[in-house]
C-alpha positions in Angstrom: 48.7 -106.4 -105.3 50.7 -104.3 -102.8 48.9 -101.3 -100.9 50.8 -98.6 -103.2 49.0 -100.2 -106.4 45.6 -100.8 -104.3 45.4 -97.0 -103.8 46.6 -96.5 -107.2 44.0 -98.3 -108.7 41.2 -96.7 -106.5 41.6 -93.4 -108.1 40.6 -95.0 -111.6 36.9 -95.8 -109.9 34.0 -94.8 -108.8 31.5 -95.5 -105.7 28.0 -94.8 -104.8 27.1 -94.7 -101.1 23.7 -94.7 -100.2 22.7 -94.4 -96.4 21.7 -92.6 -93.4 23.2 -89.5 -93.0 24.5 -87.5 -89.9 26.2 -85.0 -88.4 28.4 -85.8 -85.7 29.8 -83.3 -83.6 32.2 -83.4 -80.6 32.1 -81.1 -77.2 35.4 -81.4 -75.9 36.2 -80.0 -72.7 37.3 -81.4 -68.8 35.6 -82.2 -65.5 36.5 -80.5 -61.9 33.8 -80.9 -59.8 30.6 -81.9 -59.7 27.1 -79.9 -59.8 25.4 -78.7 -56.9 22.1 -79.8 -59.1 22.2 -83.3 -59.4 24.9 -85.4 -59.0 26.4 -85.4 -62.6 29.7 -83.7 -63.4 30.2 -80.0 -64.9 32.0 -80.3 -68.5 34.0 -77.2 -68.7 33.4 -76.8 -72.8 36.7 -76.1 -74.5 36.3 -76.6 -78.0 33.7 -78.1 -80.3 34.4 -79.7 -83.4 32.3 -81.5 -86.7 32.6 -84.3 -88.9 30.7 -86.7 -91.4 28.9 -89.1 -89.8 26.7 -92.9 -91.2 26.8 -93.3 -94.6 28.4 -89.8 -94.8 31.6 -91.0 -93.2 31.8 -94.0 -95.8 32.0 -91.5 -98.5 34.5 -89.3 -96.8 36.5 -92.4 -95.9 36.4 -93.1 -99.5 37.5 -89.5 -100.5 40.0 -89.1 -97.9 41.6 -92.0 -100.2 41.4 -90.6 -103.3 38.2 -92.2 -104.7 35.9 -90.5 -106.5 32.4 -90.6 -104.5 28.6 -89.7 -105.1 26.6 -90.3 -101.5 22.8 -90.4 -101.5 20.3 -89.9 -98.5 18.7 -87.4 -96.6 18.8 -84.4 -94.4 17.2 -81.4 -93.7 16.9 -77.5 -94.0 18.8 -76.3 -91.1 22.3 -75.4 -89.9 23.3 -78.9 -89.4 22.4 -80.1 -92.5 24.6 -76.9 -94.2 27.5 -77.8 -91.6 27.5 -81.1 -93.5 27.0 -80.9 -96.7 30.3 -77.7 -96.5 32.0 -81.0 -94.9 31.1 -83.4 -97.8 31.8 -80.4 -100.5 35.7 -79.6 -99.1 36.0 -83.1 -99.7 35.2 -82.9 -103.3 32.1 -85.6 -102.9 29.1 -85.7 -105.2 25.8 -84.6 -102.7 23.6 -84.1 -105.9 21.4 -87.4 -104.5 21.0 -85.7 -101.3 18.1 -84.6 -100.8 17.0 -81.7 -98.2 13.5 -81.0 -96.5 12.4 -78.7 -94.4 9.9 -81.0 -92.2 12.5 -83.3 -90.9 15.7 -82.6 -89.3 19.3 -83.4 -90.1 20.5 -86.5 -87.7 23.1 -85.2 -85.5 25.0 -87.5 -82.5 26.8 -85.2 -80.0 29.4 -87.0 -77.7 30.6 -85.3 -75.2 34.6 -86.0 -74.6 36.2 -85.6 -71.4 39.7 -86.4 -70.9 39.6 -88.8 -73.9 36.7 -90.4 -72.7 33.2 -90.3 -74.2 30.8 -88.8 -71.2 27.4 -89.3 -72.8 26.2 -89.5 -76.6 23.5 -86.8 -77.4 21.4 -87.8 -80.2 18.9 -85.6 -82.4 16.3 -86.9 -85.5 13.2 -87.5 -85.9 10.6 -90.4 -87.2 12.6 -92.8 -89.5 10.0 -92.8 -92.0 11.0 -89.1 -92.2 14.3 -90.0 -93.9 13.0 -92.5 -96.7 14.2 -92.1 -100.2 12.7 -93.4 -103.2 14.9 -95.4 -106.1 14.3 -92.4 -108.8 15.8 -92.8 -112.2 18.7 -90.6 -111.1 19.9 -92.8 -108.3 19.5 -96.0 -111.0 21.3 -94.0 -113.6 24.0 -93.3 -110.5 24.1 -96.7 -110.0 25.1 -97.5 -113.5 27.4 -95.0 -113.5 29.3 -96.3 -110.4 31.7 -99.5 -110.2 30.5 -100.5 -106.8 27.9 -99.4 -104.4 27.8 -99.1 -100.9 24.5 -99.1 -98.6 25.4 -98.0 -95.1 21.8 -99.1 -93.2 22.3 -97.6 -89.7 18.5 -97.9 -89.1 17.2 -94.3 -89.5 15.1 -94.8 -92.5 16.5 -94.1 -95.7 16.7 -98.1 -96.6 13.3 -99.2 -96.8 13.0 -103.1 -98.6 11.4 -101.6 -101.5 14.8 -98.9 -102.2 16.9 -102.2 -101.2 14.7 -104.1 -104.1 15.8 -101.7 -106.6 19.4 -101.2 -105.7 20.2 -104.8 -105.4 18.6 -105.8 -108.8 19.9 -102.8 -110.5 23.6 -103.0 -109.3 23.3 -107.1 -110.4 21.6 -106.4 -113.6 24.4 -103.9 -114.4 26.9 -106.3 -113.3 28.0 -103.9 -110.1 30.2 -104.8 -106.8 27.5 -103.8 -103.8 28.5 -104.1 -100.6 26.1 -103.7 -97.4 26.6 -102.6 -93.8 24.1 -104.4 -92.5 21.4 -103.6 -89.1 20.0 -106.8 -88.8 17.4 -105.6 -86.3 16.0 -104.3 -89.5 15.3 -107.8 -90.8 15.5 -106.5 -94.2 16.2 -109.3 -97.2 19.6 -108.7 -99.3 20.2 -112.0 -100.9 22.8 -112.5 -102.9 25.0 -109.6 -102.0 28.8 -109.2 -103.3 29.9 -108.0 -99.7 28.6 -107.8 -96.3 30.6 -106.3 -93.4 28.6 -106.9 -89.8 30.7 -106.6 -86.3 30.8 -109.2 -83.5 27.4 -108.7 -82.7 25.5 -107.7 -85.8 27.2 -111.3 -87.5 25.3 -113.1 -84.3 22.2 -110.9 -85.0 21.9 -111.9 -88.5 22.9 -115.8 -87.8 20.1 -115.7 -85.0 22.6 -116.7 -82.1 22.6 -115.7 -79.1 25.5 -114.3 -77.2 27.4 -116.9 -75.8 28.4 -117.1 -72.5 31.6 -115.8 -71.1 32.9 -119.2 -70.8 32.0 -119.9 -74.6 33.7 -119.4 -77.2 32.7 -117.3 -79.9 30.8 -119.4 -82.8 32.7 -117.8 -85.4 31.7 -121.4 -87.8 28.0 -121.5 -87.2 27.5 -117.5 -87.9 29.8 -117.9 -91.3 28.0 -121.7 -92.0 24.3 -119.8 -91.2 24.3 -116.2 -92.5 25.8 -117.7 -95.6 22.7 -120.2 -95.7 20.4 -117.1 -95.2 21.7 -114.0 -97.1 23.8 -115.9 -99.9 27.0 -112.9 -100.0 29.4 -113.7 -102.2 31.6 -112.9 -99.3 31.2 -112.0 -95.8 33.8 -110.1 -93.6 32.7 -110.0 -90.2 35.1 -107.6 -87.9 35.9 -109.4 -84.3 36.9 -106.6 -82.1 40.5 -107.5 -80.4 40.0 -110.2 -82.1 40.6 -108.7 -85.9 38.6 -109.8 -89.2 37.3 -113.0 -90.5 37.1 -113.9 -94.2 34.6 -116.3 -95.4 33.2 -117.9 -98.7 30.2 -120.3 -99.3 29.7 -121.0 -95.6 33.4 -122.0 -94.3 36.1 -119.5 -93.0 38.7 -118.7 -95.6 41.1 -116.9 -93.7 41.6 -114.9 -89.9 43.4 -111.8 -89.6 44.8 -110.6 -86.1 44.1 -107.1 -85.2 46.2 -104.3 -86.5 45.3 -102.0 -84.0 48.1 -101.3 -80.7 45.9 -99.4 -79.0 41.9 -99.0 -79.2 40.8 -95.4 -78.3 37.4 -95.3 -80.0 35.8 -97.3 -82.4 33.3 -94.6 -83.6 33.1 -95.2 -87.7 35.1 -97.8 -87.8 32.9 -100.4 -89.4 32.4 -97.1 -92.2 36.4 -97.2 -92.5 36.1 -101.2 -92.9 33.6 -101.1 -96.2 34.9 -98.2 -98.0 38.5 -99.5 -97.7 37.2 -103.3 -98.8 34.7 -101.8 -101.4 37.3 -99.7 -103.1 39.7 -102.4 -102.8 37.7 -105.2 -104.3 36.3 -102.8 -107.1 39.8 -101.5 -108.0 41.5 -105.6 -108.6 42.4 -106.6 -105.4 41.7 -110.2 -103.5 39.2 -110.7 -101.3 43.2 -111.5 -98.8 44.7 -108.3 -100.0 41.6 -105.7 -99.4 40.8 -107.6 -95.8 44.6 -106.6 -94.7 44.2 -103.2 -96.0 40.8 -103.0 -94.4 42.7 -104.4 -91.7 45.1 -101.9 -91.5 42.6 -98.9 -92.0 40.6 -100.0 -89.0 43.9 -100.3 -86.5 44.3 -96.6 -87.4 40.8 -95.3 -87.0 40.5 -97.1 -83.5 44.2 -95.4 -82.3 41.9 -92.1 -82.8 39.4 -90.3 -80.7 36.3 -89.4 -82.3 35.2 -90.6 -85.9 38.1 -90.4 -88.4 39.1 -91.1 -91.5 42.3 -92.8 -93.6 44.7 -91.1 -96.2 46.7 -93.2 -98.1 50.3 -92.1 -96.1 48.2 -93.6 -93.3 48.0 -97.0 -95.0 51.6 -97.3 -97.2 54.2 -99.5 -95.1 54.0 -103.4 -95.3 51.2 -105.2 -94.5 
């Protein structure tokens, strides 16, 4: 399938993320000297700027490429929460599973860029358990509704095992794609997956691997043989850096992809760019090959960027 059919087809779907969600918002400015205070530098601000962050950035990667998207999780009464929600609305996403409270706060992660270079990360949320959703019959009926659903888990409490329970048994009873970012630290159970997208790191999390040393090589066959052996996906993609993607099936490595990117800049929301462009692949006809070089592709243009970004199909349409 080329990539002009692939995001054809991905306007005739429909995903469901379900995730933590967040704010993330930018302070842009330069350094000149440094403070008579402390020695730290003074960040002249110039400009300030807001996105979609977590699971909110999957679903505005998936909008931003024409698919139609309904994102659940949670946030709160306050001007953060509003600044996202106007960001998911202009994108034409469905935030009707989002639900807003006034005791907890809405995540926000503000990175301070200098120069095109992240000075510090400032981050704001409370208590995870906070953020916890329930499966209600309006996410299951969502789910049923969907061709594929997406859980972004970045650890801040809307996944709980129980809310896994439900979404993994409803999505297979239903006969549904579901693909999981996964935060192994978590230790939750998700057996039996149709996707699962970890990084370097998180893949040697999850096989229970240490790093290796600097004059090792990567085990890139044990973490495919093991993780398979553990978590059962029907397919794990495990994104390598410089190093590209990695395809695998029933414990043995299918098929390598080299890097697409020419120059890395930040790899903020990357691994979000990753899922939704494999998840609306795979659900619109595609390969497990063709929706890893798209994926591919998507990531090499996300990294080229500063700050978390987002595809458009004229991003993605010249030969893979």
């Amino acid at each position: 399938m080329t990539i002009s059919k692939m995001l054809s087809a991905m306007q005739d779907i429909k995903i469901l993320v379900i995730g933590d969600l967040m704010l993330d918002h930018y302070i842009w400015g330069d350094v000149h000297r440094i403070s008579p205070e402390a020695p730290v530098p003074i960040v002249n601000a110039a400009r300030e700027s807001h996105t979609a962050g977590g699971a909110a950035n999957v679903a505005l990667n998936l909008a931003s490429l024409g698919v139609p998207v309904s994102l659940a999780g949670s946030l709160g009464i306050d001007v953060s929460g509003e600044k996202l929600l106007g960001i998911l609305d202009a994108a034409s996403i469905d935030t009707s599973l989002c639900l807003t409270e006034s005791r907890r706060p809405t995540i926000v992660k503000t990175r301070v860029i200098v120069r095109n270079q992240q000075l510090c990360r400032i981050d704001h949320e409370a208590a995870a358990s906070l953020y916890s959703i329930d499966p209600t019959a309006a996410l299951l009926s969502a789910i049923e509704a969907s061709d594929a659903i997406i859980v972004s888990d970045y650890a801040k409490g809307v996944i709980s095992q129980s809310t896994l329970n439900a979404v993994l048994d409803h999505a297979k009873q239903h006969g549904k794609t579901i693909a999981i970012d996964p935060k192994p630290s978590r230790k939750l159970k998700f057996e039996g997956a149709s996707l699962i997208t970890p990084n370097r790191h998180e893949a040697l999390e999850l096989a229970g691997l240490a790093e290796p040393a600097i004059d090792e090589p990567y085990p890139l066959n044990e973490i495919c043989r093991i993780i398979h052996e553990r978590h059962a996906p029907e397919l794990l993609i495990i994104t390598l850096g410089a190093d590209g993607m990695a395809i695998s099936r029933n414990g043995s490595i299918d098929l390598t992809l080299p890097t697409q990117a020419r120059e890395v800049f930040d790899v903020s929301g990357a691994g979000d760019t990753v899922i939704a462009t494999l998840t609306a692949a795979l659900a619109s006809g595609a390969t497990a090959e063709e929706a890893s070089r798209l994926a591919n592709l998507a990531a090499g243009v996300v990294v080229s960027r500063i700050g978390t970004s987002t595809v458009c199909p004229r991003d993605l349409i010249r030969p893979l």
